[in-house]
C-alpha positions as CSV (number, residue, x, y, z in Angstrom):
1,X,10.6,-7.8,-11.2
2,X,10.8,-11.0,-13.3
3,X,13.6,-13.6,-11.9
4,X,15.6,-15.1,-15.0
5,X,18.2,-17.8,-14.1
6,X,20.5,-18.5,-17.5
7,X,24.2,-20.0,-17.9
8,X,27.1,-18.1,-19.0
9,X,30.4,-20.1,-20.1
10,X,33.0,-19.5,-17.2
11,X,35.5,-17.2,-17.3
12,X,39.3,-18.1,-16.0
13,X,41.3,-15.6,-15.1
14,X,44.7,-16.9,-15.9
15,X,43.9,-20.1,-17.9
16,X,42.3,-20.7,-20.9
17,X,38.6,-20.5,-21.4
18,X,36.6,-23.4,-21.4
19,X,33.5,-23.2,-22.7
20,X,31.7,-26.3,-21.6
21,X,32.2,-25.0,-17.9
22,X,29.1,-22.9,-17.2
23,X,27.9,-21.3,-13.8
24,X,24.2,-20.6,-13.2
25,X,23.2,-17.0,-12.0
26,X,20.1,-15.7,-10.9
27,X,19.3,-12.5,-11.6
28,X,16.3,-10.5,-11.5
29,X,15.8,-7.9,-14.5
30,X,12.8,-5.6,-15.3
31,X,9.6,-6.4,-16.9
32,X,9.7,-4.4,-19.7
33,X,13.2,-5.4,-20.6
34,X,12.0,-9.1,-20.2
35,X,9.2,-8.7,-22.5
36,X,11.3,-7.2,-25.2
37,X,14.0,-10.2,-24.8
38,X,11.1,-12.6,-25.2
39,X,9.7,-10.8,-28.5
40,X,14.0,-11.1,-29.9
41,X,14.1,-14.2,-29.0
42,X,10.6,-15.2,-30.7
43,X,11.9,-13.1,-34.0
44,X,15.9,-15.0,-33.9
45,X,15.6,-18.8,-33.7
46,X,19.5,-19.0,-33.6
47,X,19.5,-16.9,-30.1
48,X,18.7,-18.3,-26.8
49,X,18.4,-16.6,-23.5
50,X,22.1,-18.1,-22.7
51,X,23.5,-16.5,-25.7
52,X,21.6,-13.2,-25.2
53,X,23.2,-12.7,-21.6
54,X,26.6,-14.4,-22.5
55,X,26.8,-12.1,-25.6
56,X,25.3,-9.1,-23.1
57,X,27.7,-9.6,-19.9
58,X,31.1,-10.6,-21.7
59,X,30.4,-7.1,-24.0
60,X,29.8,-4.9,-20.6
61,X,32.8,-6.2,-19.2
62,X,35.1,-5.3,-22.4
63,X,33.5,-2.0,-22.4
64,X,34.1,-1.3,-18.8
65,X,37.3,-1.5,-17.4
66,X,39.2,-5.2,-17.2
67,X,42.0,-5.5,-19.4
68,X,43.8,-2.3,-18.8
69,X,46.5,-3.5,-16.9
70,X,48.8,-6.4,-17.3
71,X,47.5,-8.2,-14.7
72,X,44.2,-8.1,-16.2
73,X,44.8,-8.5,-20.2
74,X,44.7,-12.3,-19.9
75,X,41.2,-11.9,-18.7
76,X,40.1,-9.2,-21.1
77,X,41.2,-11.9,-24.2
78,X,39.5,-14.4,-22.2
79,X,36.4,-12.6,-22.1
80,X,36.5,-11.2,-25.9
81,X,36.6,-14.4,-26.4
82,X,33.7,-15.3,-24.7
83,X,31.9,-12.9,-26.7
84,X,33.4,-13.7,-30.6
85,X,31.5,-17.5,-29.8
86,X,28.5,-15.7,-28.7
87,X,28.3,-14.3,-31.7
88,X,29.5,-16.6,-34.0
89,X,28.4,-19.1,-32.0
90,X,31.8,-21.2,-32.6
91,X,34.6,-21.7,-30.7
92,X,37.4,-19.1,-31.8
């Protein structure tokens, strides 16, 4: 296994996102799955390693499970949020 360390903007649960506010995670991912992130990477200029796990995370977490509650929606906007500037690569 590969260790990959990459900063993903922070993610409040009841305030507003701020996107300069980053936390560094290490995390260690499988070869293969490295190797095909380095040949993206090398074939998208605009995408970074950062963008590629900000985009990545923020998606899983939509998909699987906050934001079905009250208590929780704040944070699920929060993090779609997250993921629209991934993408776009803007603030929203």
């Amino acid at each position: 296994m590969l260790e990959i360390r990459w900063l993903f903007p922070k993610i409040p649960l009841y305030e507003e996102v701020i996107m300069n506010a980053t936390v560094s995670i290490l995390a260690e991912i499988p070869e293969d799955l490295h190797e095909s992130l380095k040949r993206y990477l090398e074939t998208h200029p605009s995408w970074d390693q950062d963008r590629v796990f900000t985009a990545a995370l923020s998606l899983f977490l939509l998909q699987n499970g906050i934001g079905k509650t009250p208590e929780t929606s704040q944070s699920y906007r929060a993090c779609a949020r997250v993921y629209l500037e991934s993408l776009f690569q803007y603030p929203a």
